[in-house]
C-alpha positions as CSV (number, residue, x, y, z in Angstrom):
1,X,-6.1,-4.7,6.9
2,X,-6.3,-7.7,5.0
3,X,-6.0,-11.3,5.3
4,X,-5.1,-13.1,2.1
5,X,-1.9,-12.7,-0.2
6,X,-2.0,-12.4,-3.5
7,X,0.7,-14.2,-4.5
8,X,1.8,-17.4,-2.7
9,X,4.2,-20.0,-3.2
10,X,1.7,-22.7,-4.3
11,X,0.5,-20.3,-6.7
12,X,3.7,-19.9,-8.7
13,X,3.9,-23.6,-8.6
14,X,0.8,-24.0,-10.1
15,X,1.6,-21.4,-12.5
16,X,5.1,-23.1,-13.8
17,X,3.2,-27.0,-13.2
18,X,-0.1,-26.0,-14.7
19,X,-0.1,-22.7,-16.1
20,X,-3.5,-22.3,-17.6
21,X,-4.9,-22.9,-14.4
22,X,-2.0,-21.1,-12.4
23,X,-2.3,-17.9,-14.7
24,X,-6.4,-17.6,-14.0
25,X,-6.1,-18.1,-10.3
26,X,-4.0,-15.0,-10.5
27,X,-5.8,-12.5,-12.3
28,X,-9.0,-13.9,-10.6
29,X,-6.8,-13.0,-7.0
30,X,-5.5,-9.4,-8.4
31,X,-9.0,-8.7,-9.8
32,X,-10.5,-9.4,-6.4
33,X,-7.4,-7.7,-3.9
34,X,-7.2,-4.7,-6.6
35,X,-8.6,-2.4,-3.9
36,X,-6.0,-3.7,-1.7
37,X,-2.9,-4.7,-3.1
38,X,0.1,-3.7,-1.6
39,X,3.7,-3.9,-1.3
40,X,4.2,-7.2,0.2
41,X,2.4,-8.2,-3.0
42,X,4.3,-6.3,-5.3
43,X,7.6,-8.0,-4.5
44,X,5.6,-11.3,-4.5
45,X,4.7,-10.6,-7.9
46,X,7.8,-9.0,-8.8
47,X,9.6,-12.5,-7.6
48,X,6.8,-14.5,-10.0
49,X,7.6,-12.6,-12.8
50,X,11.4,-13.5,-12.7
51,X,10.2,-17.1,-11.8
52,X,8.3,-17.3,-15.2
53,X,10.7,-15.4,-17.5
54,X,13.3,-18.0,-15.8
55,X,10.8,-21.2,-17.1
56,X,10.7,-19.8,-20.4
57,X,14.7,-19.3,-20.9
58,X,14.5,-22.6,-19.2
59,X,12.0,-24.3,-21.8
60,X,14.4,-23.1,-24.5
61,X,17.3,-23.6,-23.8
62,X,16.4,-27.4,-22.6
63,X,16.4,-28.2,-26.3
64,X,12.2,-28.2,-26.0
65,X,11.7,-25.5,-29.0
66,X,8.1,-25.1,-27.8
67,X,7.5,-21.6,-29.2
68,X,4.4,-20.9,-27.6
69,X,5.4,-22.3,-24.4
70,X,8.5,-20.4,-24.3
71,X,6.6,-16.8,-25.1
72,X,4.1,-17.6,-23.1
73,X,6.4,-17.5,-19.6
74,X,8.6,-14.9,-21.2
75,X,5.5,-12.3,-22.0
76,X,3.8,-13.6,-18.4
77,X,6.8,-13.0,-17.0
78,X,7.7,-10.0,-17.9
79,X,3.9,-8.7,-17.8
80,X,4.1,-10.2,-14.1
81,X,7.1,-8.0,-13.5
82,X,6.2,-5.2,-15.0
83,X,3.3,-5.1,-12.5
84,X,4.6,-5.9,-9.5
85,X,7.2,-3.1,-9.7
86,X,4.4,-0.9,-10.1
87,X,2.4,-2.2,-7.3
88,X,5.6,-1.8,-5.4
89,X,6.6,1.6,-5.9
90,X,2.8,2.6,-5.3
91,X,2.6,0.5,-1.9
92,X,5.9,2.6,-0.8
93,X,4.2,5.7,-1.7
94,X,0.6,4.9,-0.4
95,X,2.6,4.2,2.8
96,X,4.6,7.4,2.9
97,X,1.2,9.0,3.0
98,X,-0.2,6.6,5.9
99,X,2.7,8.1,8.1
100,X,2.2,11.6,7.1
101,X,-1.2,11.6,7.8
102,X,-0.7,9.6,10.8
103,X,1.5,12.5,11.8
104,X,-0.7,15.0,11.0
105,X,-3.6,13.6,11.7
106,X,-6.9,15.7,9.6
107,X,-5.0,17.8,8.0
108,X,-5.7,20.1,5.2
109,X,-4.2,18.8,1.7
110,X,-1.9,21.3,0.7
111,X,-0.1,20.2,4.2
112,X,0.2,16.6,3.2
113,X,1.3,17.4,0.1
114,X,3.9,19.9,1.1
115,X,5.3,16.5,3.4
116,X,5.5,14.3,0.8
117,X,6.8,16.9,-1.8
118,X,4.5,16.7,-4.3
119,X,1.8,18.6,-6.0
120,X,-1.9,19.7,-4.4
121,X,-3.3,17.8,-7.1
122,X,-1.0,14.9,-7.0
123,X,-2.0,14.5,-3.2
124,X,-5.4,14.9,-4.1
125,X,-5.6,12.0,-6.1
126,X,-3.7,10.0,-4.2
127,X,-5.6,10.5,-1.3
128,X,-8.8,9.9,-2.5
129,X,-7.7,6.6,-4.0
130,X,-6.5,5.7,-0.6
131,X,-9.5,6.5,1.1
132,X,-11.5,4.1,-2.2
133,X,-8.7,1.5,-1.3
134,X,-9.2,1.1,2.6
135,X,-6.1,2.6,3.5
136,X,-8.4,5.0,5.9
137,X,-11.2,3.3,6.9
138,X,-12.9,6.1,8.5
139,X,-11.8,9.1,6.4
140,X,-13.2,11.6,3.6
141,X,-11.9,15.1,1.9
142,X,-14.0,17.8,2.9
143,X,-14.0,19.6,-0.3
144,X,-15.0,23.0,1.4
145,X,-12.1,23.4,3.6
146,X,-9.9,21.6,1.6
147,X,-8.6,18.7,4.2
148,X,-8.6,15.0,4.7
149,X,-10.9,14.1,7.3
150,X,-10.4,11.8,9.7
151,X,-13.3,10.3,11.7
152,X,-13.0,8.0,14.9
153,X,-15.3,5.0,15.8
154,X,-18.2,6.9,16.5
155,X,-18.0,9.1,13.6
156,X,-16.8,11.9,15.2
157,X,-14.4,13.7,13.4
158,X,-10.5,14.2,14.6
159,X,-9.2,17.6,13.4
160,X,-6.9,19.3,15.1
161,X,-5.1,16.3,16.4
162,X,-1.5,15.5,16.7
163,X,1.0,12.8,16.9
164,X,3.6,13.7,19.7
165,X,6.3,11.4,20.9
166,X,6.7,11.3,24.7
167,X,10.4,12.7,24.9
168,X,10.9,10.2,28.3
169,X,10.0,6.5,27.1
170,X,9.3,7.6,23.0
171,X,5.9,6.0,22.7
172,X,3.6,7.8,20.5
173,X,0.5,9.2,21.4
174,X,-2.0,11.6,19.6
175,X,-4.0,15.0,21.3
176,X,-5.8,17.1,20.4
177,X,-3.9,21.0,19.0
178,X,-3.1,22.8,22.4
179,X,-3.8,19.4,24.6
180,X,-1.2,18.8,27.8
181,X,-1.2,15.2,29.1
182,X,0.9,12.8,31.1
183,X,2.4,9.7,29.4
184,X,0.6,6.6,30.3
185,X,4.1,4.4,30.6
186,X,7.1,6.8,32.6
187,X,4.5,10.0,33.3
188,X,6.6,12.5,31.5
189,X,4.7,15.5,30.6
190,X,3.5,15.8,26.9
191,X,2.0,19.0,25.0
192,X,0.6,19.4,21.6
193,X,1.4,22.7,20.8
């Protein structure tokens, strides 16, 4: 889905080394992966933020009272933490959703939001930030029938389909509601329904 961290290791060098520098480069990085960061970055950034409240403690208790310096990495820090546990716990829930609706293919919302346990509403929102954040590609809410819609590569659109694991080999394959087929790896007989 995408191809450049947010957080790297020469980046939190660069923050500790040369901070002013270091400090832009991030926000310039979350401001342009907002739409798509995740939670490989959230522990990324959740390991920064202990890195720079660390430097601060460090600063101080080194004998070098630079006060600035020192609150500088302690409130970066802790704002750097602070946000990566948030972007955390919202990539773990953003993919709780991916494998509900991968399950369930289009489904309609109050579905989706019965599998994850929370609210219509809740799922609601949550979905339709997903869909703004890439997390479907090819995806809308139909607000007439209430459902998330998923469309395939030529636009069509894939209600009524299911996940079903082939109970021979276990690989995973997805028909349509009522479909029979035959797995494509040990031919073991597979239904929808």
């Amino acid at each position: 889905m995408r191809k450049q961290k947010t957080v790297t290791v020469g980046l939190v060098l660069l923050i500790i080394f040369c901070w002013p520098l270091g400090v832009g480069l991030l926000i310039y990085r979350l401001y342009i992966n907002k739409a798509q960061v995740i939670y490989e970055d959230g522990a990324a950034l959740t390991k920064a933020g202990w890195g720079l409240a660390i430097v601060g403690v460090l600063f101080f208790m080194m004998g070098l009272r630079n006060v600035p310096a020192f609150l500088f990495f302690v409130v970066a820090g802790a704002f750097v933490l602070y946000y990566g546990n948030r972007v955390k716990r919202k990539g773990k829930k953003f993919h709780l959703y991916a494998l509900v609706v991968e399950n369930t293919g289009s489904a309609p919302i109050s579905e989706i939001a019965a599998a994850m346990g929370t609210s219509y509403d809740e799922a609601l929102a949550d979905l339709t930030a997903m869909i703004e954040q890439g997390y479907f590609l090819k995806a809308y809410i139909d607000q007439k029938t209430k459902r998330l819609v998923l469309l395939d590569d030529k636009g069509a659109g894939r209600a009524g389909q299911k996940r079903v694991e082939c109970p021979g080999c276990g690989a995973a394959v997805t028909l349509s509601a009522g479909e029979r087929a035959v797995c494509a790896y040990c031919d073991s007989p597979l239904d929808s329904t």
